[in-house]
C-alpha positions in Angstrom: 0.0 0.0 0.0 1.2 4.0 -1.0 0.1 6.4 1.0 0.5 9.8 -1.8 0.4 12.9 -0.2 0.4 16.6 -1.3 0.7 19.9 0.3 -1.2 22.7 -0.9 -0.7 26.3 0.3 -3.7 28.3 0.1 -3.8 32.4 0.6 -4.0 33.4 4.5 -8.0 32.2 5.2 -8.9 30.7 2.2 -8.1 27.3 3.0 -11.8 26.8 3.5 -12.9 27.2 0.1 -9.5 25.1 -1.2 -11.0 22.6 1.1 -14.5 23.0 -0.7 -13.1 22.4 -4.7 -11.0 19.5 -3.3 -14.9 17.7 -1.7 -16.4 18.4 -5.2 -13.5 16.8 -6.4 -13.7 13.8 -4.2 -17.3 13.2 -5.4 -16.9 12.1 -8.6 -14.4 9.2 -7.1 -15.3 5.9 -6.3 -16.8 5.2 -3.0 -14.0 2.4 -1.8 -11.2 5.3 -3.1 -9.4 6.2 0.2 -9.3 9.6 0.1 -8.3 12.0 3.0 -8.5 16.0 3.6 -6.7 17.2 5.9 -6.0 21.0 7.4 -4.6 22.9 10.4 -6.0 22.4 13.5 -8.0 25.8 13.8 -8.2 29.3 13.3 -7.4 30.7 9.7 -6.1 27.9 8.1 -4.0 28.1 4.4 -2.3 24.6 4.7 -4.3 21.6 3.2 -3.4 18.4 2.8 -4.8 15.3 0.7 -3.8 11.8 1.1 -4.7 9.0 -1.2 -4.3 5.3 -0.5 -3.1 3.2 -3.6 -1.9 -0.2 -3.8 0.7 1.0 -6.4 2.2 4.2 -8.6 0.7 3.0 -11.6 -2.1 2.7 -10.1 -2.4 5.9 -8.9 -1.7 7.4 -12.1 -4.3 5.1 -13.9 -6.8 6.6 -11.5 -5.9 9.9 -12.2 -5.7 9.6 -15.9 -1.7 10.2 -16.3 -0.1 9.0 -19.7 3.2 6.8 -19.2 6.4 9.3 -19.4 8.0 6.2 -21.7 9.8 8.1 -24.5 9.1 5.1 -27.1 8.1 5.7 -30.6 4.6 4.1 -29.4 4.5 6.3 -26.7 5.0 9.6 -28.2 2.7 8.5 -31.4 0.1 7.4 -29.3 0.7 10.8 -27.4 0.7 12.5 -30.3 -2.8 11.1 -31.3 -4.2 11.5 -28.4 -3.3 15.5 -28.1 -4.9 16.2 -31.3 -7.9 14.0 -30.5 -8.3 16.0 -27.5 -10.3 19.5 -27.1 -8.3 21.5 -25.2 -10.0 23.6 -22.4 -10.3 27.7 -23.8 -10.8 31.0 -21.5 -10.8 34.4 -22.7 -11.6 37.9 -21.3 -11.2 41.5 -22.5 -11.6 44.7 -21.2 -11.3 48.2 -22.9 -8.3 50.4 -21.4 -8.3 54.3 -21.6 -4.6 54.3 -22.8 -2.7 54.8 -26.7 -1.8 50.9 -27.8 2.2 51.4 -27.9 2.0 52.4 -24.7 -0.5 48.8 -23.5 1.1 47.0 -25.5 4.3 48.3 -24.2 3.6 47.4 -20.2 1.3 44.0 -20.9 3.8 42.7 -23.8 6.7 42.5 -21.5 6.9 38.8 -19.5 8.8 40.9 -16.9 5.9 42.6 -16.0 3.5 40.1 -16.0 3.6 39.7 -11.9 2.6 43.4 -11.3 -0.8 42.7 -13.0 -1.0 38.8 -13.5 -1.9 37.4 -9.9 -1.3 33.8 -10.0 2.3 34.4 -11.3 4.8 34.7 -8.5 7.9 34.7 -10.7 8.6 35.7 -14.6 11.7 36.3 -16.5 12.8 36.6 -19.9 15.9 33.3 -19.8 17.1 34.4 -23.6 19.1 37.3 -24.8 18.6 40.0 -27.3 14.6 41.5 -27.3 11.1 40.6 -26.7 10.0 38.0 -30.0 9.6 35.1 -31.8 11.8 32.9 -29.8 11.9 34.4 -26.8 11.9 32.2 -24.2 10.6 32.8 -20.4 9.9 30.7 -17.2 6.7 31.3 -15.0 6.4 30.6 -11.5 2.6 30.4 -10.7 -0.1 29.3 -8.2 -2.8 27.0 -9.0 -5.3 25.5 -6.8 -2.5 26.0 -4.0 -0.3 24.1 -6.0 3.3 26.0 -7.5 3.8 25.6 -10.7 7.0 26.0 -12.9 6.4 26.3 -16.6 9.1 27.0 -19.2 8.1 28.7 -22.6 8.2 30.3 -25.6 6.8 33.1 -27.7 5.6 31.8 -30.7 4.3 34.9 -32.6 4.9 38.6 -32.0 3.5 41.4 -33.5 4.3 45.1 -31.9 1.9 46.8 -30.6 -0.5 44.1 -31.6 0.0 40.8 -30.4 1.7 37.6 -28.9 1.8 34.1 -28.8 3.1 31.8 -26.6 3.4 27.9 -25.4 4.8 26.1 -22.7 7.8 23.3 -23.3 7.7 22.3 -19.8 5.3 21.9 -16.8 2.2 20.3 -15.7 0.4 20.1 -18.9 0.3 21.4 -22.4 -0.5 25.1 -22.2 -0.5 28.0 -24.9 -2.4 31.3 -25.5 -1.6 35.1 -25.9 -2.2 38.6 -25.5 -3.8 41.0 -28.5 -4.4 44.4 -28.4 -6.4 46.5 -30.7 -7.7 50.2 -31.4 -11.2 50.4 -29.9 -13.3 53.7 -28.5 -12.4 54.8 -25.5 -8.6 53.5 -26.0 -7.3 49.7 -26.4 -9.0 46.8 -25.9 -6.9 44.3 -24.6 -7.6 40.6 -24.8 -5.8 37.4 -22.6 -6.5 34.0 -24.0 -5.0 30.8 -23.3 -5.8 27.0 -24.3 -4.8 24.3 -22.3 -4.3 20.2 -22.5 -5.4 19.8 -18.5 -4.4 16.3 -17.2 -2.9 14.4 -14.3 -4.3 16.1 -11.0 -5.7 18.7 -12.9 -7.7 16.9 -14.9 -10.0 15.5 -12.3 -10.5 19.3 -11.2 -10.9 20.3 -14.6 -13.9 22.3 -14.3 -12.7 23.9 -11.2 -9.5 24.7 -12.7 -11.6 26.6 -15.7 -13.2 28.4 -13.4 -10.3 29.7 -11.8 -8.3 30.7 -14.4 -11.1 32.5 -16.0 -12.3 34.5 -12.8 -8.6 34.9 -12.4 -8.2 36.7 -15.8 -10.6 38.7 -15.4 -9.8 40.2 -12.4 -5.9 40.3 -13.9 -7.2 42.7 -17.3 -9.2 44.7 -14.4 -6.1 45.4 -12.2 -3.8 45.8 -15.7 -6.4 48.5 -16.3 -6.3 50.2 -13.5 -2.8 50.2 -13.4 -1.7 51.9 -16.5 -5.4 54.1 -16.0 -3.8 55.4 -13.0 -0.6 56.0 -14.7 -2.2 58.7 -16.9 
């Protein structure tokens, strides 16, 4: 028997409603599944733990729908297949900001900035030389669900003052996406989008993860309006 164990860290007093996704998750699991939540003793808790019993690793990840890491030619063809037979999971806001479209684009188009507006990033940084485009290549430290995440990307398509592209090479799953900006009354309208292949613990919290990202997002293009607003 394995007794797999993770560690989530959840903003000061919102361990409660961490506690909450991880129950909805824990419904749609089989009734014999050992499955544990765990927190601090009292008070304003932000630690929670799960704990799952399994007889074995592979059984664990055949519970939680993980591929086999195998680098085979089967593998990675059946991989392959299995990527573009799969929708991937889309969010997308917008908001309008009262500011020209160099100067947007200028702020929101630079990875370095992305923590001062973008509040599930902890860490971003440009790991290539010469400037911002195609090629470019960054690493993200985010939060998710409690969990920190390290992704390593690169910028696929760049376009000043108008757009860019991006996709991950490393991390939990698949993810790509970008940022556009366009003329529009009253300034620029600004839109965030990404696409993403959700699996292993995500997956079973898929709709939950949605969810976040996109109420994240939202509040993100609010606070990156407000921020170069206020810089007017």
């Amino acid at each position: 028997m394995i007794l797999v164990r993770d560690v989530f860290q959840a903003k000061y007093g919102k361990g409660d409603e961490l506690v909450a996704l991880f129950k909805e998750i824990g419904q749609k699991w089989p009734q014999d599944y050992a499955y544990r939540i765990l927190t601090d003793v009292s008070g304003q808790f932000f630690t929670v733990v799960t704990e799952e019993e399994v007889e074995s690793l592979a059984e664990w990840e055949r519970r939680f729908g993980m591929a086999s890491r195998g680098d085979s030619g089967h593998g990675r063809a059946a991989r392959h297949k299995r990527q573009k037979m799969i929708k991937m999971a889309k969010v997308e806001v917008s908001t309008v900001i009262n500011r020209p479209i160099e100067e947007v684009f200028t702020f929101a188009g630079d990875i370095n900035n992305n923590p001062q507006w973008q509040s599930g990033v902890l860490e971003a940084r440009v790991t290539s030389e010469g400037p911002i485009g195609v090629g470019t290549t960054y690493r993200y430290v985010s939060q998710l669900l409690g969990r920190q995440i390290e992704t390593d990307g690169e910028i696929t398509e760049y376009e000043s003052n108008r757009k860019y592209s991006f996709k991950s090479t490393s991390g939990p799953f698949p993810i790509e996406g970008g940022l556009t900006c366009e003329a529009a009354e009253g300034g620029t309208k600004v839109t965030l989008a990404v696409e993403a292949d959700i699996s292993g613990f995500f997956k079973m919290a898929e709709p939950l993860v949605i969810r976040t990202i996109k109420k994240q997002f939202e509040a993100d293009v609010g606070k990156l309006k407000d921020l170069l607003e206020a810089q007017a």
